[in-house]
VMD Tcl script that builds the backbone (N, CA, C; Angstrom):
set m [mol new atoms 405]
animate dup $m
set s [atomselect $m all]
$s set {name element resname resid chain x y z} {
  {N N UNK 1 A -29.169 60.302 -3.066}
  {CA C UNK 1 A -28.452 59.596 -2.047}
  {C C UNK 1 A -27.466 58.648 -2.724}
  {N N UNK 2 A -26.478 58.621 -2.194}
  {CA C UNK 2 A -25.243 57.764 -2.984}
  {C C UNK 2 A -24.777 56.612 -1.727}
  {N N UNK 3 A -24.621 55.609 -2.271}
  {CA C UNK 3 A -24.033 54.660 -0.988}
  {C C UNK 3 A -22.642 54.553 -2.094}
  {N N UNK 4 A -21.753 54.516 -1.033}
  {CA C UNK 4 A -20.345 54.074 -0.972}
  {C C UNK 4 A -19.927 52.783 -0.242}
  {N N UNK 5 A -19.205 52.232 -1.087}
  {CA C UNK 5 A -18.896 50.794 -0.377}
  {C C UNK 5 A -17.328 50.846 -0.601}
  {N N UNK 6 A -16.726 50.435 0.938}
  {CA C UNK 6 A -15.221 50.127 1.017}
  {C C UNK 6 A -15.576 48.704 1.148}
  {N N UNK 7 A -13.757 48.375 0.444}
  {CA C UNK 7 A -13.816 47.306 0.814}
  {C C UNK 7 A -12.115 47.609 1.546}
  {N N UNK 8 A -12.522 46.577 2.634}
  {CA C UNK 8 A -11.004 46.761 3.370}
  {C C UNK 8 A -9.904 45.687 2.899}
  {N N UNK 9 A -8.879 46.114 2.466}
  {CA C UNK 9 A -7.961 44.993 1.782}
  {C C UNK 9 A -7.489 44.188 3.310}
  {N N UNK 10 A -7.347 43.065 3.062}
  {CA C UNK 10 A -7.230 42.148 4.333}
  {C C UNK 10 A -5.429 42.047 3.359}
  {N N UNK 11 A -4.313 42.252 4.480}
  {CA C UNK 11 A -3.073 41.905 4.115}
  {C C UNK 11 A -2.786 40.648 4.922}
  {N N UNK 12 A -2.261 39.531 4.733}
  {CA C UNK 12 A -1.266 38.331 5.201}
  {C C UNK 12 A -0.472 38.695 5.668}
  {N N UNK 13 A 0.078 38.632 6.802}
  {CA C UNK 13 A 1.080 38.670 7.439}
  {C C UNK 13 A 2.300 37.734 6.634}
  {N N UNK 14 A 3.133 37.616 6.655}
  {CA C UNK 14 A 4.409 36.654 6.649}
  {C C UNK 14 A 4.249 35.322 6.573}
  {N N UNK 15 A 3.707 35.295 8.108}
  {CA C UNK 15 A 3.976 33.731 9.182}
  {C C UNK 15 A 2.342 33.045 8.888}
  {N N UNK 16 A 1.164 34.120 8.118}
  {CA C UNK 16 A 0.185 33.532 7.793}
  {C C UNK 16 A 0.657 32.928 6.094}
  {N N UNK 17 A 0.780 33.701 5.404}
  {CA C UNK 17 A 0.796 33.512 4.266}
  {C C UNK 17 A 1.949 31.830 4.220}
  {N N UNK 18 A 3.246 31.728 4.930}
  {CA C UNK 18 A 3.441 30.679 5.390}
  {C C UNK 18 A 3.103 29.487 5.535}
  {N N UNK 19 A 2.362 29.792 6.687}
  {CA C UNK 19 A 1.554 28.579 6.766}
  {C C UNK 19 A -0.002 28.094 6.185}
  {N N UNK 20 A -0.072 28.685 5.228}
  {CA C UNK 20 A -1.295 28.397 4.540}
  {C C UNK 20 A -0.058 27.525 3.458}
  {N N UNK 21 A 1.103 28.132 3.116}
  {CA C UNK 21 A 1.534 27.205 1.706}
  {C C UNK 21 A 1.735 25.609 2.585}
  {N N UNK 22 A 2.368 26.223 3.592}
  {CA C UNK 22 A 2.958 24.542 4.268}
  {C C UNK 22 A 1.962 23.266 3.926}
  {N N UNK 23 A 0.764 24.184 4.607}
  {CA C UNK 23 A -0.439 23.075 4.475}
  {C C UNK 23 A -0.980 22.827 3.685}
  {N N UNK 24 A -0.568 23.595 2.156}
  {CA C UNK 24 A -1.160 23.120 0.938}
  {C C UNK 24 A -0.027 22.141 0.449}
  {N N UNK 25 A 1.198 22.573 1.003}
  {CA C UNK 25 A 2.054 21.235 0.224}
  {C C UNK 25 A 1.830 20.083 0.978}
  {N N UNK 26 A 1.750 19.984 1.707}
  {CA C UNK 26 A 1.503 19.042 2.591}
  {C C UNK 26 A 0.519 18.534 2.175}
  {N N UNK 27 A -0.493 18.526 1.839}
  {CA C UNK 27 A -1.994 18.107 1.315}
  {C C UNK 27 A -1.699 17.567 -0.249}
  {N N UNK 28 A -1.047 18.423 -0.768}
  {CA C UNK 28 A -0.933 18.311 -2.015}
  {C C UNK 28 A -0.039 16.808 -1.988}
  {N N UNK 29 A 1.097 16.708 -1.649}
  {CA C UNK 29 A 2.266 15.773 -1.433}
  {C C UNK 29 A 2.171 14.995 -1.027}
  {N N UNK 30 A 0.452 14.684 0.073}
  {CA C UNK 30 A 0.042 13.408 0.642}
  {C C UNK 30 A -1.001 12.663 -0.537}
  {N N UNK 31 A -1.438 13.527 -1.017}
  {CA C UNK 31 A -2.441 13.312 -2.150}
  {C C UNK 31 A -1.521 12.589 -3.201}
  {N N UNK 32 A -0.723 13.624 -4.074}
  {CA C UNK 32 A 0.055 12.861 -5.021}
  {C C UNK 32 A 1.244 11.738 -4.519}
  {N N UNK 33 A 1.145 11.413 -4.059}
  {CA C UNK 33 A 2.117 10.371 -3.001}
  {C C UNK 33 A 1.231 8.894 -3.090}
  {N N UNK 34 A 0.286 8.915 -2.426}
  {CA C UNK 34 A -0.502 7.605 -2.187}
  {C C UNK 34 A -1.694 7.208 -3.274}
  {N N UNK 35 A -2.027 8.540 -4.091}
  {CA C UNK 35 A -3.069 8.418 -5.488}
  {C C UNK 35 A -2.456 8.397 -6.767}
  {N N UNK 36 A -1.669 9.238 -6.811}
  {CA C UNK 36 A -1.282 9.999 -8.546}
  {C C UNK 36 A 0.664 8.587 -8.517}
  {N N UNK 37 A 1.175 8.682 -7.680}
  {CA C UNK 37 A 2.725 8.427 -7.810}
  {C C UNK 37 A 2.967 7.297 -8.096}
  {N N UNK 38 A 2.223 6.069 -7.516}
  {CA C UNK 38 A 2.614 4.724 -7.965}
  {C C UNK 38 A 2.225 4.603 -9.691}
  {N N UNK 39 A 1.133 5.671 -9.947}
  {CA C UNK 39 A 0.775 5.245 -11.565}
  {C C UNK 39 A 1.654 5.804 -12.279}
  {N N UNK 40 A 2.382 7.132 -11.986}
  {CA C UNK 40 A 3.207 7.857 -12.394}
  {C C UNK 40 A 4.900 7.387 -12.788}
  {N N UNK 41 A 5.017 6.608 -11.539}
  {CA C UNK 41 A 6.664 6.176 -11.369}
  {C C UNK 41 A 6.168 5.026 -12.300}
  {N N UNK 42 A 5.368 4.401 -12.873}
  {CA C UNK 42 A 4.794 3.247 -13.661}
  {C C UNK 42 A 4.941 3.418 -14.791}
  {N N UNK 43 A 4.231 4.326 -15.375}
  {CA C UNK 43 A 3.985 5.106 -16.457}
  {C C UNK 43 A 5.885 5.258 -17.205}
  {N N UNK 44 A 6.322 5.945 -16.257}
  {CA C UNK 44 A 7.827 6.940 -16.377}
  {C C UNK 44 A 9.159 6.091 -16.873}
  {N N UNK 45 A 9.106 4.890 -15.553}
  {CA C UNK 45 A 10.156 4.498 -15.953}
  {C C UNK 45 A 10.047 2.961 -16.421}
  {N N UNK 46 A 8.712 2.503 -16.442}
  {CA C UNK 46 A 8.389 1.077 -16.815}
  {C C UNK 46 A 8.167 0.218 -15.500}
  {N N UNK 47 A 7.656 -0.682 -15.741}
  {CA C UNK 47 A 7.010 -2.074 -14.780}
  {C C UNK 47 A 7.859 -2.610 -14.267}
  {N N UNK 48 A 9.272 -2.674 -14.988}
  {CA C UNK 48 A 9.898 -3.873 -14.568}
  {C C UNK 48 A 11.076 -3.066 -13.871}
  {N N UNK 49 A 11.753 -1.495 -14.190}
  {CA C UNK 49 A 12.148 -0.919 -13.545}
  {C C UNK 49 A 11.120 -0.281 -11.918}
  {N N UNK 50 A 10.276 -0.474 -12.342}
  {CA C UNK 50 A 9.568 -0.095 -10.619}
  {C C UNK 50 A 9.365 -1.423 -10.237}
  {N N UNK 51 A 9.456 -2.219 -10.681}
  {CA C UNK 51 A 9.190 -3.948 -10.014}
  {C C UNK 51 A 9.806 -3.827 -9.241}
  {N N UNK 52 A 11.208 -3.040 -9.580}
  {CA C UNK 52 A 13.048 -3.453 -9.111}
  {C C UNK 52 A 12.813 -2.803 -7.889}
  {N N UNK 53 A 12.865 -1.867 -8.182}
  {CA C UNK 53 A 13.147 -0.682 -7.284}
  {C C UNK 53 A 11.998 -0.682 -6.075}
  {N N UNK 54 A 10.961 -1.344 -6.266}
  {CA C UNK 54 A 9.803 -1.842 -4.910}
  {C C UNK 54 A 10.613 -2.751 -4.409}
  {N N UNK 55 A 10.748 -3.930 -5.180}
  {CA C UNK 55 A 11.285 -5.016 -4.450}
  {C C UNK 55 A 12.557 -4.547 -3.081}
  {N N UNK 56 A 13.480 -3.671 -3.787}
  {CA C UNK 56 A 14.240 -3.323 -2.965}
  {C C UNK 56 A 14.089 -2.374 -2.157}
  {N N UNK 57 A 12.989 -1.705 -1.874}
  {CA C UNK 57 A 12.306 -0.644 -0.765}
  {C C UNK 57 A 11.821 -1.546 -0.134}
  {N N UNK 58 A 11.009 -2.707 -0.297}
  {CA C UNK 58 A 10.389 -3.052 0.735}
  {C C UNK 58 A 11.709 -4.562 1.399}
  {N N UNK 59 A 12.548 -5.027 0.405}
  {CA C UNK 59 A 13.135 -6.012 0.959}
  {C C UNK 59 A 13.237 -6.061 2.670}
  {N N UNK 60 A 13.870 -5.022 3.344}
  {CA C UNK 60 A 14.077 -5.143 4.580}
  {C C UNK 60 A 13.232 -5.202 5.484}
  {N N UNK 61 A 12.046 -5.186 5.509}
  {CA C UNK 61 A 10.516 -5.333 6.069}
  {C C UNK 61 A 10.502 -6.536 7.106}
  {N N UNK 62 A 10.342 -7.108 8.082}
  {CA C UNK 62 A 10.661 -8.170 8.622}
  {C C UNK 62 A 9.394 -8.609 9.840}
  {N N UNK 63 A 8.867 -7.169 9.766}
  {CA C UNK 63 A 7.496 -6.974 10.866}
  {C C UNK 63 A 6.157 -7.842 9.734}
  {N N UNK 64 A 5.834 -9.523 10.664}
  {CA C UNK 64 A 4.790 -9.873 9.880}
  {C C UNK 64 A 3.802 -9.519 9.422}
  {N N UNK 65 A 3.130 -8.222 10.333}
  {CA C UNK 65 A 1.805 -7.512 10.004}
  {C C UNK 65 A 2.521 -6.815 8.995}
  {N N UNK 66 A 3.455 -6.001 8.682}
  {CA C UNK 66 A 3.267 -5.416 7.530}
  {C C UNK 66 A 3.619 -5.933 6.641}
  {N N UNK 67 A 4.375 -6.987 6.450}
  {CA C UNK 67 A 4.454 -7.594 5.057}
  {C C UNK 67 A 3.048 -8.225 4.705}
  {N N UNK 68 A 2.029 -8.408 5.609}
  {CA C UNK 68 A 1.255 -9.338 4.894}
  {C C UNK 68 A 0.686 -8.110 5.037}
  {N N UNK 69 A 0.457 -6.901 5.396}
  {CA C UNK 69 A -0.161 -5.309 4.160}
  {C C UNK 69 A 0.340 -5.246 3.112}
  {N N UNK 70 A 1.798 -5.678 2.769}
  {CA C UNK 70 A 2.382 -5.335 1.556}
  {C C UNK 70 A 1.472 -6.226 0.713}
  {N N UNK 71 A 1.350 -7.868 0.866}
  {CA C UNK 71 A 0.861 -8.625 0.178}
  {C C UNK 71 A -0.442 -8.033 -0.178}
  {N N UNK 72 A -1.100 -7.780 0.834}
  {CA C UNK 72 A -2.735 -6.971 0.252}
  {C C UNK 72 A -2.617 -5.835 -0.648}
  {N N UNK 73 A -1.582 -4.994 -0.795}
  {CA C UNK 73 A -1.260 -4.276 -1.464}
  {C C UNK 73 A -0.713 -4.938 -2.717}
  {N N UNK 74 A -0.136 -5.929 -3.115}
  {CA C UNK 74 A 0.353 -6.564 -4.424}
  {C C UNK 74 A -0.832 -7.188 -4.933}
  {N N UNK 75 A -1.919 -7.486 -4.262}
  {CA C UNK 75 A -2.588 -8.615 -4.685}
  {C C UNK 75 A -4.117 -7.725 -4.884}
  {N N UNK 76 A -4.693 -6.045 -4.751}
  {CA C UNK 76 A -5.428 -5.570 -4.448}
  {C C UNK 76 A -4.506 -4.521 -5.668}
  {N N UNK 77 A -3.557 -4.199 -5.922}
  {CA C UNK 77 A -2.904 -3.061 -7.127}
  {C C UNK 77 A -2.566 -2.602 -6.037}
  {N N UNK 78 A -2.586 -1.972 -5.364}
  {CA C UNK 78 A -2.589 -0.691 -4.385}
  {C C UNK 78 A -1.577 -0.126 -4.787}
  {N N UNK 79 A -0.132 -0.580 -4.687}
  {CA C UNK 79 A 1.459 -0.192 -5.019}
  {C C UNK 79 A 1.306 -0.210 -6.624}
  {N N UNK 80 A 2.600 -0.320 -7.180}
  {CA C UNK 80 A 3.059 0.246 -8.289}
  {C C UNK 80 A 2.145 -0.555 -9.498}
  {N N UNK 81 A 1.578 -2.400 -9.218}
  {CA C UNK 81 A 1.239 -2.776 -9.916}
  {C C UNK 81 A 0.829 -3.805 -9.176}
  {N N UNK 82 A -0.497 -4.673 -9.838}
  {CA C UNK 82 A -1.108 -6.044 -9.537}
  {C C UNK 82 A -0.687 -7.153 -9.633}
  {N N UNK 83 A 0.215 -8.151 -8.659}
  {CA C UNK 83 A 0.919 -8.953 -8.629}
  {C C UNK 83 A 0.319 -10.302 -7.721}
  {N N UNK 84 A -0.139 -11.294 -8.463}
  {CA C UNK 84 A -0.337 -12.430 -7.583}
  {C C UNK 84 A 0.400 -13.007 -6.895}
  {N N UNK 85 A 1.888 -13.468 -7.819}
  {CA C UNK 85 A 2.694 -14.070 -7.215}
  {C C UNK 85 A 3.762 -13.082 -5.906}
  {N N UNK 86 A 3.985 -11.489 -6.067}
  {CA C UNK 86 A 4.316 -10.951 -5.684}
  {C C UNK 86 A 3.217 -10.880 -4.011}
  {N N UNK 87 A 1.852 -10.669 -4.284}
  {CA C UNK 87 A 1.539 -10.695 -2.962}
  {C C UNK 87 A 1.732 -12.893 -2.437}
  {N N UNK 88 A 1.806 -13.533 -2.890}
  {CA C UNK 88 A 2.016 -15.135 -2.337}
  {C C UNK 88 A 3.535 -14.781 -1.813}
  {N N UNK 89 A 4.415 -14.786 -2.474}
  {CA C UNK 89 A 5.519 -14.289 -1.594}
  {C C UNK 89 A 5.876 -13.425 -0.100}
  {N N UNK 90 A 5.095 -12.693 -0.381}
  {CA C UNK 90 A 4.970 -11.723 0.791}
  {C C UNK 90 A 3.956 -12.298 1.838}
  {N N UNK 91 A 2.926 -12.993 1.263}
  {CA C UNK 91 A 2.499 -13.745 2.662}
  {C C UNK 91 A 3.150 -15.382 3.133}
  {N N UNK 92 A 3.838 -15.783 2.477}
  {CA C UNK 92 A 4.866 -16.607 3.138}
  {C C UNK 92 A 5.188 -16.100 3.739}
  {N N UNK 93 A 6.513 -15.048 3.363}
  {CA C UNK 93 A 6.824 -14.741 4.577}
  {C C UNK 93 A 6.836 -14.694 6.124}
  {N N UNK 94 A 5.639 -13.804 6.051}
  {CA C UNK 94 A 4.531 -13.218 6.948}
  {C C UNK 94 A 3.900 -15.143 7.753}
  {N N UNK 95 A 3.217 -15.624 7.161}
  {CA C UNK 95 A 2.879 -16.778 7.116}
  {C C UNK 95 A 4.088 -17.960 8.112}
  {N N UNK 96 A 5.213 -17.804 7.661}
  {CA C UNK 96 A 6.379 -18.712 8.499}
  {C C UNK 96 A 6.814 -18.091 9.573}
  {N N UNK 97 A 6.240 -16.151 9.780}
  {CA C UNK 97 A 6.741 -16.159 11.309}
  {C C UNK 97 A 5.521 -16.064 11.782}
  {N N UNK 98 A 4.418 -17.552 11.639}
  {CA C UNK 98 A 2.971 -17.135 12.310}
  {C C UNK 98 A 2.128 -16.490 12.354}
  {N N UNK 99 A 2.160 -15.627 11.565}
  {CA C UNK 99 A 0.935 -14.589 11.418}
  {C C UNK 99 A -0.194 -15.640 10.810}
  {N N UNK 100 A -1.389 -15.421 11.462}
  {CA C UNK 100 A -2.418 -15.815 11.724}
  {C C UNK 100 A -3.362 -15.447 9.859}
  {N N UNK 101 A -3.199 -14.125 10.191}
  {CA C UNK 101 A -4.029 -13.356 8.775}
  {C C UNK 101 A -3.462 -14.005 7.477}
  {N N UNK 102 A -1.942 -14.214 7.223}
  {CA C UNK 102 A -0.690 -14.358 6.127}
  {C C UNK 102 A -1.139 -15.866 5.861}
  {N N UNK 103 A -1.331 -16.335 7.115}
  {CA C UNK 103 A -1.822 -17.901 7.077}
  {C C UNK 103 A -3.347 -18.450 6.515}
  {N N UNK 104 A -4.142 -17.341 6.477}
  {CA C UNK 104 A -5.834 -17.797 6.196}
  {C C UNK 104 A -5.285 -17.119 4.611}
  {N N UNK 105 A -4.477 -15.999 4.349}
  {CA C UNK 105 A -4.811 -15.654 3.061}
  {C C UNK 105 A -4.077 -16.177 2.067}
  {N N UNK 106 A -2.641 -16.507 2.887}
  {CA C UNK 106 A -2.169 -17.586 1.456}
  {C C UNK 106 A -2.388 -19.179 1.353}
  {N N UNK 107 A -3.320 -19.730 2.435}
  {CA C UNK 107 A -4.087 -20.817 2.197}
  {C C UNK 107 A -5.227 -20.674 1.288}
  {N N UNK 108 A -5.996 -19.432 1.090}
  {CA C UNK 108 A -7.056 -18.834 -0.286}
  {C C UNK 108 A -6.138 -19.243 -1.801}
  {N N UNK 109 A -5.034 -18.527 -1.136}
  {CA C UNK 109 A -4.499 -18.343 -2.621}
  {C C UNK 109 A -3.994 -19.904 -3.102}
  {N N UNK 110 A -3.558 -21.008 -2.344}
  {CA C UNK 110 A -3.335 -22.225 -2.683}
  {C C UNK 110 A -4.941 -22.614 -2.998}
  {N N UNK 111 A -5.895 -22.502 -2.783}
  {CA C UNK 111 A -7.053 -23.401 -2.911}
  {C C UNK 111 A -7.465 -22.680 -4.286}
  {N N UNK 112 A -7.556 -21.419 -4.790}
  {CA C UNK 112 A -7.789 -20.851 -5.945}
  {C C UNK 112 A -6.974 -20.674 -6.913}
  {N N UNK 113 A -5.206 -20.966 -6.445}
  {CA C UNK 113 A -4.331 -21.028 -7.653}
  {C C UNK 113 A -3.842 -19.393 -7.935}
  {N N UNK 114 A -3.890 -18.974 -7.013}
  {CA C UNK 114 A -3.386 -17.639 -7.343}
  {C C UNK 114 A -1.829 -16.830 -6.878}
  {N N UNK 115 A -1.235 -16.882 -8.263}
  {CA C UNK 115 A 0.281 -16.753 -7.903}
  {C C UNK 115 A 0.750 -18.061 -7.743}
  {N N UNK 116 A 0.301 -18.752 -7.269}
  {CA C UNK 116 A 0.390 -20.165 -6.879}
  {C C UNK 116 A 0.322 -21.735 -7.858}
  {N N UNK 117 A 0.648 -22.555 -7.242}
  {CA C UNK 117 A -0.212 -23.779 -8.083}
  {C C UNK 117 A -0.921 -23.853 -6.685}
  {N N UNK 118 A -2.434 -24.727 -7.399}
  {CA C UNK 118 A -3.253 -24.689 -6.673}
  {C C UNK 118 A -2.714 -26.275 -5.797}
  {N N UNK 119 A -2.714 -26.244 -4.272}
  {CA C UNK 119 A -2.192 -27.396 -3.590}
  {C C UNK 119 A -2.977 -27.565 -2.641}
  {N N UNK 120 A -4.192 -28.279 -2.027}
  {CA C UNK 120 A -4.873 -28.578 -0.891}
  {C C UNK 120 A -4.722 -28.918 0.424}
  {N N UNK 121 A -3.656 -29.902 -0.233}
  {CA C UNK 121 A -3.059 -29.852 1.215}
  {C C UNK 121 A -2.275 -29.052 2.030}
  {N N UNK 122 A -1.705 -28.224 1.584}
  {CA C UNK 122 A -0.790 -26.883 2.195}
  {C C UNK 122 A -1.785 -26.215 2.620}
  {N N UNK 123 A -3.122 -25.921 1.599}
  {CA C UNK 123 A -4.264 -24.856 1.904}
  {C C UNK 123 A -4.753 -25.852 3.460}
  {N N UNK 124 A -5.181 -27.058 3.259}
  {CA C UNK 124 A -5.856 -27.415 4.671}
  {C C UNK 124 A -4.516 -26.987 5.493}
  {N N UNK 125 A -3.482 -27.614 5.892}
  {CA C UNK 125 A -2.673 -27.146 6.755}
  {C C UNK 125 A -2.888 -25.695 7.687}
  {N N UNK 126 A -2.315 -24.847 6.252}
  {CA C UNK 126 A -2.498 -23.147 6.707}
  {C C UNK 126 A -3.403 -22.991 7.430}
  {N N UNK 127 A -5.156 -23.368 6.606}
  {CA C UNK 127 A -5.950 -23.312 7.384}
  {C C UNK 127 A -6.272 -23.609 8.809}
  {N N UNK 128 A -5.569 -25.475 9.013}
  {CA C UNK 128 A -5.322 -25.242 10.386}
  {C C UNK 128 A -4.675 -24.938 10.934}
  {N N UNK 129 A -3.485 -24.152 10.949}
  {CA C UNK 129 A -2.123 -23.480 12.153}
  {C C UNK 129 A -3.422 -21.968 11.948}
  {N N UNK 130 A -3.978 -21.465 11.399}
  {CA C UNK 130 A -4.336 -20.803 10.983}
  {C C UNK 130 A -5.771 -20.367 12.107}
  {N N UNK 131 A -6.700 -21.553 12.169}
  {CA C UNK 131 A -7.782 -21.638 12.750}
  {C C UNK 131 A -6.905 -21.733 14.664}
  {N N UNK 132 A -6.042 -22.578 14.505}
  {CA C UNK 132 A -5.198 -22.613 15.894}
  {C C UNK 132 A -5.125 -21.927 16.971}
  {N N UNK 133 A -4.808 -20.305 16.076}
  {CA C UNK 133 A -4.596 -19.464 16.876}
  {C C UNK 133 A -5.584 -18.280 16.906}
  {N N UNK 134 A -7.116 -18.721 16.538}
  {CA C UNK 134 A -7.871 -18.310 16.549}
  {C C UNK 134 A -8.064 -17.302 15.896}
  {N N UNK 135 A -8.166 -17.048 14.266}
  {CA C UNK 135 A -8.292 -16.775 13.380}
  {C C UNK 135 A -9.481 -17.324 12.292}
}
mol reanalyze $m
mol bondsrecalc $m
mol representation Tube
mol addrep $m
């Protein structure tokens, strides 16, 4: 007795084969984008050339919630590099059009000296416009 085994070749259509790449670049390009690229553009062209070139991507930013993400992002590495004074800047900002969050976190950074000189009284202040609005 002999068994025979087919195997049936499965062909891709076009519009499959397609969209299987789409969604691998896509995956791929979200991946190396937000994991692999900030260390990369770091690495490539230097610190102080990606310093530049952040500074001026994010300059026009004006929405307080996201600048004081940017700051968590300078002050956490997240972006191109770990910046104290770079995230204190960015929560001023954030901080003088009222943001509540910009206000509790760059009152931290005055009481611990980070990016900062350390100043108490600015930190109590922040803290209270800060506590104010119920934060």
């Amino acid at each position: 007795m002999q068994i025979s085994i087919q195997r049936r070749a499965e062909v891709l259509t076009f519009k499959q084969l397609l969209m299987a790449t789409l969604a691998f670049l896509v995956v791929f390009i979200w991946v190396f984008h937000f994991n692999f690229g900030p260390k990369i553009v770091r690495t490539l062209i230097g610190k102080d050339a990606a310093a530049s070139y952040q500074s001026h991507y994010y300059s026009n930013i004006t929405n307080s919630n996201h600048q004081n993400s940017i700051a968590y992002k300078f002050y956490t590495g997240e972006l191109l590099y770990k910046s104290n004074k770079q995230a204190t800047d960015w929560w001023k900002r954030a901080a003088d059009q009222g943001n509540e969050k910009a206000q509790a976190n760059l009152a931290r950074a005055y009481l611990l000296g980070e990016g900062v000189r350390k100043n108490y009284e600015l930190a109590n202040r922040l803290i209270a416009k800060s506590m104010s609005q119920n934060y």
